[in-house]
Residue, then its C-alpha position, 0 to 999 in steps of 0.5 A: x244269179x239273183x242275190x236273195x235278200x231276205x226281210x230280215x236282213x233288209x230291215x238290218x241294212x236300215x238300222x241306224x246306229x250300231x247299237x240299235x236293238x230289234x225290239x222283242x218280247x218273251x211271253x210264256x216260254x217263247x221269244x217274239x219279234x215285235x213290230x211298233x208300227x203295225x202293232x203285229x208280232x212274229x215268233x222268232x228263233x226258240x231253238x230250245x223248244x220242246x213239248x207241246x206248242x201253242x201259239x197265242x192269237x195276241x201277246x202284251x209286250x212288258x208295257x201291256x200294248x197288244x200285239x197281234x201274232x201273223x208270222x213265224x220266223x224262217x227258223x222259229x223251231x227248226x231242229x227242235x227235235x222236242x216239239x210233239x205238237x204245235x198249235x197256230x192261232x187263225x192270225x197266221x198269214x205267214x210262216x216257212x217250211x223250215x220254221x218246223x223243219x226238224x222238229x218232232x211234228x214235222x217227222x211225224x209221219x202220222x200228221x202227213x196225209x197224201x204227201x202232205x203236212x197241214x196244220x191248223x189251215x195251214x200246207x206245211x210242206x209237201x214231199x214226194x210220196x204225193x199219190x198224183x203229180x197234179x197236186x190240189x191244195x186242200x180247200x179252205x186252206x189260208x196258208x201256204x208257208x214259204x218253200x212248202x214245195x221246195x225242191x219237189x221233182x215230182x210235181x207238175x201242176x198246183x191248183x191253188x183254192x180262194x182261200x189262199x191270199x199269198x204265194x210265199x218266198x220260195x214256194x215252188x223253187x226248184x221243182x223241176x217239173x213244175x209247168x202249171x200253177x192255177x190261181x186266181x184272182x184270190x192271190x194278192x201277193x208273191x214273195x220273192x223267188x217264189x219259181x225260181x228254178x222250177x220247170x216254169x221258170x226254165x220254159x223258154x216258152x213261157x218268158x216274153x221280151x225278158x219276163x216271166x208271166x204266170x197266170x196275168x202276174x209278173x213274177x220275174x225278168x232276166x237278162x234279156x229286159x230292154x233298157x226301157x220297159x213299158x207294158x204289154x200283158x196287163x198283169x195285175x201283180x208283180x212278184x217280190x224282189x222281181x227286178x231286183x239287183x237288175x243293172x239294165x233298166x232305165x225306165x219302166x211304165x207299169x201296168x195299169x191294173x197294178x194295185x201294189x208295188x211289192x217290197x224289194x221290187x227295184x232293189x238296187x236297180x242301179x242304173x232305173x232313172x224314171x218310172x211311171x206308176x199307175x193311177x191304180x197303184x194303192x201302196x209302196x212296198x218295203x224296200x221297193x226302190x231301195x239304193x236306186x241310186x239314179x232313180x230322178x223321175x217318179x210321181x206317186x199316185x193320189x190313191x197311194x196311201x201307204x209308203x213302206x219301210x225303206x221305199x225309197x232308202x239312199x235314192x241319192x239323185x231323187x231331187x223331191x217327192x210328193x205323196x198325196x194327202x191319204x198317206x198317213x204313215x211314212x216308214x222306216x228309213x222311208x227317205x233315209x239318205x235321199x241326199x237331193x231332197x231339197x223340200x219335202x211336202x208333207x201330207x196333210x193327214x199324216x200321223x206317223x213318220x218312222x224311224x230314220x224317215x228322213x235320216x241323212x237327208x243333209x240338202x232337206x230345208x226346214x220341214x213344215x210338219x202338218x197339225x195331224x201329226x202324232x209320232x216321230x221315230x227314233x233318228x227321224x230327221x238325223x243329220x239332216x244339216x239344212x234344217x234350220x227351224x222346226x215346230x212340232x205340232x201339238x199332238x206329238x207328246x215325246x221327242x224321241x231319240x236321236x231325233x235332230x241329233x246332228x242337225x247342226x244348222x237348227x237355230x229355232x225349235x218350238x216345242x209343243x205344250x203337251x210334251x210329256x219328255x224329251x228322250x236321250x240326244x234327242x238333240x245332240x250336237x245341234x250347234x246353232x240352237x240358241x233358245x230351248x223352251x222346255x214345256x210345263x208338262x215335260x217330266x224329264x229331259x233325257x240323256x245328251x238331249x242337248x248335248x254340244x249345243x255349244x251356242x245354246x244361251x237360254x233354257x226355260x224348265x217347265x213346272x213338272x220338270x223332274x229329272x235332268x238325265x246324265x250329260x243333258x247339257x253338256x258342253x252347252x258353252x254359252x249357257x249363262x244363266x240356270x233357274x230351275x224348277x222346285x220339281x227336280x229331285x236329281x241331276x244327272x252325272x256331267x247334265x252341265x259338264x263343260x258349260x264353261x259360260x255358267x256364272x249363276x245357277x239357281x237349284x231346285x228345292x226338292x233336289x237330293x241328288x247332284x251325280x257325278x261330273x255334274x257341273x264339271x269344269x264350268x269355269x266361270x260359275x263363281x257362287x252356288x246355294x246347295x238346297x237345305x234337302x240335298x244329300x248326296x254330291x257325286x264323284x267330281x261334280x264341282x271339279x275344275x270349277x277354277x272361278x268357284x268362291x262360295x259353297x254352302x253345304x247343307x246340314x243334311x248332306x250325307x254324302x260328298x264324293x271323291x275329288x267333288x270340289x277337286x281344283x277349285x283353286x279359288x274356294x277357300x277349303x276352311x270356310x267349307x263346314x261338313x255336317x258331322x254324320x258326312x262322308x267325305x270321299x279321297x281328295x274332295x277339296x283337294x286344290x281348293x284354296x287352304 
């Protein structure tokens, strides 16, 4: 049997760290998924919902960007026995019977009409008090949720009017008299699983060489498939997930009239190695050969303009890819862990890649991103080891998290002048990185963004530079010399830890605040100038100093924390003078020289 893979559980498989969070929004009592890329929003689990519902057409998340609202969740207010009464925006294109299931409308017989639960436009659910088993959906309807059939024994044919676009996941599972579906060419898209089970699906008659056609759309293959596929029927659809986990195909010509390969279309297709696509093909969808681990053969089509999330995730034999110049957006975890690419040609009017795009990409030599670009994701280019030189157009203003983390073969990085701020280890452990050219109209240096860049000699700090967040620098070994720029109000605790080469530090004048374990055991620093308006010095930050012989302590410092200059054997502890308002914590200067 066909494992059934839900989105969700598809877009989790793709989360790169184990602390990742799917990014939400709580708006007037209701909890929201959010999706950044597409600006779109879903409503999510509210299993303590009561009352009367109303569903916004758009919700502003805590920074106030826009979200438009087009689905619910498979379990948004299912056993939400409280629910009365619910009210669905026209931004709706997607929902699930079982997103109401439970709930005080769903039981409120006075809602359903001739078998059948509608609201506001949308076919709930249908059970089997329908007067006649042809059932026709009601014109003007623009949804049909997901399982609205499910397991109905009763009916034998559907007629689905022009206004319905998409026959959702699970539509018509297991209704077992099921024989006729009548739509059109009004229908662009079918979820996975959508006839699976029903009397169509187990009609012998209607399967042709191991797949199953309904009305010109290929909607699933079984076991009978030939290793080698090349149309016959010119359907102009296929069915989500429709070859997925299949473990005989090895190439497959697809029809000339398809438009859209549908999410999880080759879903670990273990043994596919060559596919021809159409010159009609327009998108990719998500997941569409994820895990396809033989996958070596694929050209994509110059009218392609979107790749999905996860296209082409872990394809590990995939040598390289071209997209064409149209595509501006590369997906979520689109190539993550294609461990063969060598070059990648980046589209020309790109201006988005994902997060973890490119992640895992070890083989993949130095990108050559285009001018267009605007935004990296999170983990974007993570672990890719051949990188060894990479410029950022201009146009992008943060590096975001974990973007190189780990490309330790990276020696050149040339930042962009509008930077605006470089996020938490946007750069960690790139080992070979020698020079960093922080820009004037960077704000802020995040957490580990440099972290054990152990051959990092040079750091220029831009002008507007304010905040050097915790353990930014640490164990940046051959780091020598530090100017910083009079904007910085505060360092962060272990910012230069173990920066053992560090022998001259000139600190900013407006600093206040040295947080702890800042520049811990940087062994070879010999002298430091403490600002006149600093105020605090956290726990440790000088410890393990061993070459520290000089320290001028400011008269309006209000704070030295516990074991501060602790075993600092060269600083003699009776040349210290402490204002007199100071507090000194529990072993300061303890194994300082007496």
């Amino acid at each position: 049997m066909k494992r059934i893979v839900t989105l969700s559980t598809l877009i989790l498989l793709a989360v790169l760290t184990t602390h990742a969070a799917v990014p939400t929004a709580f708006v007037d009592d209701l909890v929201y998924t959010l999706d950044y890329e597409h600006r779109t929003a879903e409503v999510a689990s509210n299993p303590k919902s009561t009352g009367d519902i109303v569903i916004p057409e758009q919700i502003k998340d805590g920074e106030g960007k826009i979200y438009t609202v087009t689905s619910l969740s498979e379990n948004a207010f299912k056993g939400c026995k409280g629910v009365s009464s619910i009210v669905l925006p026209s931004s709706i294109r997607q929902l699930y019977r079982s997103s109401l299931e439970g709930t005080g409308v769903f039981a409120n017989r006075e809602l359903w009409k001739d078998g059948a639960l509608y609201i506001d436009g949308c076919l709930i659910a249908v059970d089997k008090s329908i007067p006649k088993p042809k059932f026709i959906v009601a014109d003007g309807t623009r949804v049909i949720a997901g399982g609205a059939f499910l397991g109905n024994k009763v009916v034998t044919a559907v007629v689905i009017p022009e206004s319905v676009s998409r026959i959702d996941a699970f539509t018509f599972r297991d209704c077992k008299s099921l024989q006729k579906v009548t739509f059109g060419k009004h229908i662009t898209s079918i979820g996975r699983d959508a006839f699976t089970g029903s009397g169509i699906y187990q009609n012998e008659k209607k399967w042709k060489k191991g797949i199953l056609y309904v009305d010109s759309c290929l909607i699933a293959v079984n076991k009978e498939l030939p290793a080698k596929v090349q149309y016959k029927t010119p359907y102009r659809l296929i069915a989500e997930g429709a070859f997925a986990n299949n473990a005989v195909i090895q190439s497959i010509e697809l029809s000339p009239l398809l438009e859209v390969l549908p999410a999880a279309c080759f879903y670990e297709c273990n043994d596919l190695r060559t596919v021809k696509l159409p010159e009609s093909l327009r998108e990719i969808g998500t997941f569409a050969f994820y895990r396809c681990a033989l996958l070596k053969d694929v050209k994509v089509p110059e009218n392609v303009k979107k790749v999905g999330a996860g296209a082409f995730y872990e394809c590990t034999a995939l040598p390289a890819l071209v997209l064409p110049a149209s595509v501006d957006t590369i997906g979520t975890a689109c190539f993550f862990g294609c461990k063969m690419f060598t070059t990648f040609a980046f589209p020309q009017k790109l201006k988005y890649i994902g997060d973890g795009a490119f992640a895992g990409c070890v083989r993949m030599e130095s990108p050559k991103l285009p001018a267009t670009l605007e935004t990296l994701g999170k983990q974007c280019f993570a672990g890719c080891t051949a990188i060894e030189q990479v410029n950022i157009p201009e146009k992008v203003v943060a590096i975001p998290e974990e973007a190189f983390v780990g490309c330790n073969h990276i020696y050149k990085v040339t930042l962009p002048d509008n930077l605006y701020a470089i996020h938490n280890a946007a750069f960690r452990g790139c080992g070979l990185l020698e020079r960093i050219v922080i820009p004037d109209r960077t704000f802020a240096v995040g957490k580990e963004a440099f972290s054990g860049c152990a051959s990092l000699e040079q750091v220029s700090f831009g002008e507007d530079l304010h905040t050097i967040d915790d353990r930014a620098f640490a164990d940046c070994r051959r780091l020598e010399e530090l100017k910083m720029t009079n904007e910085i109000t505060s360092i962060g605790a272990g910012a230069f830890e173990g920066c053992y080469g560090l022998r001259k530090i000139e600190l900013p004048k407006k600093l206040r605040y040295i947080d702890r374990e800042a520049f811990r055991e940087c062994r070879a620093l010999r002298e430091i100038k403490l600002p006149k308006g600093l105020e605090r010095i956290g726990a440790r930050a000088f410890a393990l100093c061993k070459q520290l012989r000089k320290v001028e302590l400011p008269t309006k410092l209000k704070e030295v924390g516990e074991e501060a200059f602790r075993d600092c054997e060269m600083l003699p502890s009776f040349q210290i003078a402490l204002p007199d308002d100071c507090i000194v914590g529990k072993n300061a200067f303890k194994g300082c020289k007496d």
